[in-house]
C-alpha positions as CSV (number, residue, x, y, z in Angstrom):
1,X,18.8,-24.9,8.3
2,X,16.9,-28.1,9.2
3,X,13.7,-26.2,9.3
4,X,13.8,-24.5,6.6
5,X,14.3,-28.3,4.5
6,X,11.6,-29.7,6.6
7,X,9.3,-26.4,5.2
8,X,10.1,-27.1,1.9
9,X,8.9,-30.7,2.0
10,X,6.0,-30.5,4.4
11,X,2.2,-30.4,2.5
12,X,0.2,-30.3,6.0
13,X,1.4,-26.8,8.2
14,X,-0.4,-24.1,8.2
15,X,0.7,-21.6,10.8
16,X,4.7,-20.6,11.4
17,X,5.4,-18.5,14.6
18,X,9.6,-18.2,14.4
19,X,9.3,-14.7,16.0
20,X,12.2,-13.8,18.3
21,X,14.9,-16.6,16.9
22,X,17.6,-14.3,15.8
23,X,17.4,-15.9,12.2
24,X,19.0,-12.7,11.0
25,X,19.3,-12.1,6.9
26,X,20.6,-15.5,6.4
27,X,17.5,-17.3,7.7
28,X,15.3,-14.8,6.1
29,X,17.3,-16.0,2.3
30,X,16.6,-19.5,3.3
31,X,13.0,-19.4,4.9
32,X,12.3,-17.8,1.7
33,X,13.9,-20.4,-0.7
34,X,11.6,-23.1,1.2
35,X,8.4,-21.3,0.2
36,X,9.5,-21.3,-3.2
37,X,8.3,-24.7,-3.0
38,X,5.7,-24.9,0.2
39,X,2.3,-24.7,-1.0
40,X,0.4,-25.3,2.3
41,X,1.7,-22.8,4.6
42,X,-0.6,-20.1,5.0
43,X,0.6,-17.3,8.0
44,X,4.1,-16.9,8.9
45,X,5.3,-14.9,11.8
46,X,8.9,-13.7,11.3
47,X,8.8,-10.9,14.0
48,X,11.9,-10.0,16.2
49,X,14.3,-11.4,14.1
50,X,17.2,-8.9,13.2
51,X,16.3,-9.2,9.3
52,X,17.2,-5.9,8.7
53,X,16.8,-4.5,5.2
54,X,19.1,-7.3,3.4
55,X,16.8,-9.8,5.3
56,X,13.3,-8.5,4.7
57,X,14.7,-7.6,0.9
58,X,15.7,-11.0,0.4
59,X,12.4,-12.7,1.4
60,X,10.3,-10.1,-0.6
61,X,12.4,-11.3,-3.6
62,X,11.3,-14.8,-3.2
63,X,7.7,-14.2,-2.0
64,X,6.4,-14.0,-5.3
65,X,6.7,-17.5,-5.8
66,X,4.7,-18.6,-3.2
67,X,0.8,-18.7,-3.6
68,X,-0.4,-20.2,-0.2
69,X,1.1,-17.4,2.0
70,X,-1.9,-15.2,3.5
71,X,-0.8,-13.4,6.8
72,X,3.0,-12.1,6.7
73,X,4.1,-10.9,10.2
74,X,7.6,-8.6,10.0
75,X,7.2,-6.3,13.2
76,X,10.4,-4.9,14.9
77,X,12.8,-6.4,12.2
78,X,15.2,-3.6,12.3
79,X,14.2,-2.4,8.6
80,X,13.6,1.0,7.2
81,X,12.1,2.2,3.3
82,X,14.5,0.0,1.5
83,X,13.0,-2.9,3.0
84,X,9.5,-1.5,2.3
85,X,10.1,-0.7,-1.1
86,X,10.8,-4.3,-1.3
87,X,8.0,-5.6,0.1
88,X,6.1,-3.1,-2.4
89,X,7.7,-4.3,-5.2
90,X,6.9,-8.2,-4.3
91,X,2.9,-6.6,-3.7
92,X,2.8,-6.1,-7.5
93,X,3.1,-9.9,-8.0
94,X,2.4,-12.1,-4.9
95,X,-1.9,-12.7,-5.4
96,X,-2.3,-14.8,-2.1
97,X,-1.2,-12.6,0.8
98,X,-4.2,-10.4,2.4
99,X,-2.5,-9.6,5.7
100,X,0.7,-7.6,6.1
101,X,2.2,-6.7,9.4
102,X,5.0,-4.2,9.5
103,X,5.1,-2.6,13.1
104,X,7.6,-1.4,15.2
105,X,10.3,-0.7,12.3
106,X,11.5,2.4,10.8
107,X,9.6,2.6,7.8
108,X,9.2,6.9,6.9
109,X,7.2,8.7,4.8
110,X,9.3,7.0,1.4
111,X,8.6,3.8,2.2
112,X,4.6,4.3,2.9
113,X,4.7,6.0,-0.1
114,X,6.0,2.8,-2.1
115,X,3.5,0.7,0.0
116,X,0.5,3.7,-1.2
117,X,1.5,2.5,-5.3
118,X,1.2,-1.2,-4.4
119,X,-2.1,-1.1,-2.9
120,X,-3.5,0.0,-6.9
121,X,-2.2,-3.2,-7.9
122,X,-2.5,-5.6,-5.3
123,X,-6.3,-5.7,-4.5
124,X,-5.7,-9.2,-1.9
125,X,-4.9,-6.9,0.9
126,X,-7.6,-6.5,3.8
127,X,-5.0,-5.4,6.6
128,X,-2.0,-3.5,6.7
129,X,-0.4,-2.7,10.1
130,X,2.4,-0.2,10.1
131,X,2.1,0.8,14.0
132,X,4.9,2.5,15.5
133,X,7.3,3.4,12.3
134,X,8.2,6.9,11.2
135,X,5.3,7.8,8.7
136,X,4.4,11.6,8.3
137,X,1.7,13.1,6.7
138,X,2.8,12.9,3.5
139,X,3.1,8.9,3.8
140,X,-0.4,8.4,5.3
141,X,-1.7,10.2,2.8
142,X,-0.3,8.2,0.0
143,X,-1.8,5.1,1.6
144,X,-4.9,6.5,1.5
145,X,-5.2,8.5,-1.4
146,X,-4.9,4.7,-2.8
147,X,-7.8,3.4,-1.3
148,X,-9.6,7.0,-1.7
149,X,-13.4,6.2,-3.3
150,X,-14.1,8.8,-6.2
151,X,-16.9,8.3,-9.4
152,X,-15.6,7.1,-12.5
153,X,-15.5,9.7,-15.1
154,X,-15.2,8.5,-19.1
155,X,-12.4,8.0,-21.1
156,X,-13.7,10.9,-23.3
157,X,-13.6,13.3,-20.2
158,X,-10.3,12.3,-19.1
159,X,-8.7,13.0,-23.1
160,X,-10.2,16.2,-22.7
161,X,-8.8,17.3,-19.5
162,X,-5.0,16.2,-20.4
163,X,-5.8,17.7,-23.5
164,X,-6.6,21.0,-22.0
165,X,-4.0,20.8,-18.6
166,X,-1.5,20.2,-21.5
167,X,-1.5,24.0,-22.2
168,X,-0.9,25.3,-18.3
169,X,1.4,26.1,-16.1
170,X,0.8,22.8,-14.2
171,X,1.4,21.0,-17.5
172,X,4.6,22.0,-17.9
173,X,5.6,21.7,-14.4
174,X,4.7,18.0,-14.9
175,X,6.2,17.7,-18.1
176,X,9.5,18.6,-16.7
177,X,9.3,16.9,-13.9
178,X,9.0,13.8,-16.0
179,X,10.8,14.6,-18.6
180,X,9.8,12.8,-22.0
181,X,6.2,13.0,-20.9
182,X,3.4,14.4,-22.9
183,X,0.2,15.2,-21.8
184,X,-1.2,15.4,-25.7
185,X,0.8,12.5,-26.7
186,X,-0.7,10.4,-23.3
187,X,-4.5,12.0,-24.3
188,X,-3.9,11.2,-28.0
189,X,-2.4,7.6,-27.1
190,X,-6.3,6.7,-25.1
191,X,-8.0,9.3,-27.9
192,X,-6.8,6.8,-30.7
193,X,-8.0,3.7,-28.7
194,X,-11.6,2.5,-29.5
195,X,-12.0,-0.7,-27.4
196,X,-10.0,0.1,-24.0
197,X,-12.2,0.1,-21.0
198,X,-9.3,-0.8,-18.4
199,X,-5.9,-0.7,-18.4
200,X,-4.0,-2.6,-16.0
201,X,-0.6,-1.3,-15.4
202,X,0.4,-3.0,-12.3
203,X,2.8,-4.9,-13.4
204,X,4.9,-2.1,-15.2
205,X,5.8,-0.3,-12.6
206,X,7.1,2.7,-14.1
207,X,4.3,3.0,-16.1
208,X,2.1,2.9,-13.1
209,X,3.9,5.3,-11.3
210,X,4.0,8.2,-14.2
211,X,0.1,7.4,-14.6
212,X,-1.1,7.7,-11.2
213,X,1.1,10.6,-10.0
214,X,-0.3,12.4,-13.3
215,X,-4.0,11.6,-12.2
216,X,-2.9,12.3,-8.4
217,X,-1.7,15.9,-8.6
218,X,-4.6,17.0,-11.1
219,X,-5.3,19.1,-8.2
220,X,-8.7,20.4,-9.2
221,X,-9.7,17.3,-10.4
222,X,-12.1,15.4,-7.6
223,X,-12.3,12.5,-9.6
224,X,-10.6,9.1,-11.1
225,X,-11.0,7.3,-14.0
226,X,-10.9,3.6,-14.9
227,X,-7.3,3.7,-15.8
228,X,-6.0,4.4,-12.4
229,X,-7.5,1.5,-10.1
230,X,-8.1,2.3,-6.9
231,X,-7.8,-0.2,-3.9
232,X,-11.1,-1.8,-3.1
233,X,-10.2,-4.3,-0.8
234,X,-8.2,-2.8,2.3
235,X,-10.5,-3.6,5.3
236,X,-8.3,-2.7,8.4
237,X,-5.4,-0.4,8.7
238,X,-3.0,0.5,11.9
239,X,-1.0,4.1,11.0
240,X,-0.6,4.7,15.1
241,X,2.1,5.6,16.8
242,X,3.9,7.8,13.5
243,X,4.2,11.0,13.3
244,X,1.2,11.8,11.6
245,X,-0.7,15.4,12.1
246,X,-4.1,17.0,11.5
247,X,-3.5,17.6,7.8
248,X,-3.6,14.0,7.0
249,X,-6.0,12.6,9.7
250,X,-8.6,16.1,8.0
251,X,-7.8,14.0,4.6
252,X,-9.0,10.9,6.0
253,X,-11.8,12.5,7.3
254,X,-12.9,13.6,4.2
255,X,-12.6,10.1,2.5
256,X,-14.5,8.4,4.6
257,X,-17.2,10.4,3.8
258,X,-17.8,8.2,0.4
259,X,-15.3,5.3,1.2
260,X,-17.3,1.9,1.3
261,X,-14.0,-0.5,2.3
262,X,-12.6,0.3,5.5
263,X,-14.2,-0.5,8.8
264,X,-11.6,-0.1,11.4
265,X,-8.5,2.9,11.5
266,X,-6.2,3.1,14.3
267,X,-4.0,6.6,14.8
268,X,-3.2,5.8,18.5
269,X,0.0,7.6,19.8
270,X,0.0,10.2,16.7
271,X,0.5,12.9,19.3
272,X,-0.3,16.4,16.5
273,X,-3.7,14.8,16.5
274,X,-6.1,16.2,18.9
275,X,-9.3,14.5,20.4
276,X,-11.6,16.7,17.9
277,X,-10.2,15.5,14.5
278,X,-10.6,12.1,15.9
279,X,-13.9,12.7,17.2
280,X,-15.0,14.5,13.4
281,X,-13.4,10.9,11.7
282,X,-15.6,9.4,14.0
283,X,-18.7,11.0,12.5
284,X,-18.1,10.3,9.3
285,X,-17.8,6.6,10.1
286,X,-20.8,7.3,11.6
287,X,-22.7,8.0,9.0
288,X,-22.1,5.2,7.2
289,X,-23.5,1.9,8.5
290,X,-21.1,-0.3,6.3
291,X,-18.3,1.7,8.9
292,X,-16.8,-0.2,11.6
293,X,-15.0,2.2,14.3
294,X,-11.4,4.3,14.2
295,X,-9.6,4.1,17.6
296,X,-6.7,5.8,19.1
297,X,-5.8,2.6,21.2
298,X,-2.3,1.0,20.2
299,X,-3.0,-2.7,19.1
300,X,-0.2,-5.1,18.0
């Protein structure tokens, strides 16, 4: 591909717009090999291009060698959760990109779910569009249980608490579910620690995902520590046109109430959620001044 050898030489474009060329996964591989090496490029729009899941998984494995890259358009690429667990993974490492558009695909509640973990360790992203995919509930509210604003409890607090769930039901139900883990070993391992304020685990991501699902489904616990970063970037995000019902848009409700990062939501076209939940999300934008607006229009 001609272009894609012209890409990897050139030092002065900026903007890309290949959308609707039929590259397929074969011009995804090599669009991606060029900005292994293109430094200056800063928003590429890929959309309408029959990548598919080998495409879009193929550029996600190259992307995190690119560090100019800020706006990433993929909408209606043909690619489901594989492809977004992909992109997920390539979250974890690329520090440049701040916009991520992903309409129009087939991305369900597994894939938002994978997106949800990469927000805690990718704190570029402002926007992230995922209008029109297949995202339940269940997905949403792993996105935004990511970006969720709680107060910081110690280190000393937290011991105690895994110290004490170690001994319930819930303990054990977690304990099986991930096998070798320990509650009193994990409490004793931050106990023994004299120094640790933070621990970053996004790079690790098994580690990250046993830690935050831990922290996550400590059901009675309203609160987050230092070792589970939350998002504190994401400005703008687009979850309409899903499938997404009044138990998550409630949820979202409720963290806006204390949230201080996102101005604008859009739930357009989510069909289970009436005018009333919308018009409660509103008020608590409402009453915060730092709060943009939440709209049930259907922007691309």
């Amino acid at each position: 591909m001609a272009l894609a050898d012209m890409l990897q030489l050139n030092t002065s474009l900026k903007s890309l717009n290949l959308s609707s060329n039929n590259l397929g996964p074969k011009g995804a591989i090599e669009i991606g090999q060029a900005l292994r090496k293109n430094h200056s490029l800063q928003s590429l729009d890929l959309g309408d291009n029959n990548l598919g899941d080998p495409g879009v998984c193929a550029l996600a494995d190259l992307l995190p060698f690119n560090s100019s890259l800020v706006s990433l358009n993929l909408h209606a690429n043909n690619f489901g959760d594989k492809g977004a667990n992909s992109i997920a993974q390539m979250l974890y490492h690329n520090s440049s990109l701040a916009t991520i558009k992903l309409p129009v695909n087939n991305i369900s509640d597994a894939g938002a779910i994978s997106l949800g973990y990469a927000l805690v360790g990718n704190q570029n992203i402002t926007s992230l569009d995922l209008y029109y995919n297949k995202i339940g509930d269940s997905g949403a509210l792993a996105i935004i249980n990511k970006i969720r604003s709680k107060t910081t409890i110690s280190m000393n607090d937290l011991i105690s608490y895994l110290d004490g769930l170690a001994d319930t039901e819930e303990g054990e139900r977690l304990s099986a579910k991930f096998e070798s883990l320990n509650l009193r070993d994990l409490a004793s391992s931050f106990r023994m620690n004299t120094t640790l304020s933070n621990i970053e685990l996004s790079r690790n991501l098994s580690s990250v995902l046993r830690l935050n699902t831990i922290l996550t489904n400590l059901s009675n616990l309203e609160i987050t520590v230092a070792s589970n970063p939350l998002n504190t970037t994401l400005r703008h995000i687009n979850l309409g046109s899903n499938s997404i019902g009044r138990s998550a848009a409630v949820e979202i409700s409720t963290m806006l109430t204390h949230n201080e990062t996102l101005s604008s939501i859009h739930l357009g076209g989510n069909k289970d959620i009436s005018s009333e939940v919308i018009s409660a999300i509103e008020k608590q934008i409402h009453k915060n001044p730092k709060k943009g607006d939440i709209s049930k229009a259907d922007p691309l």
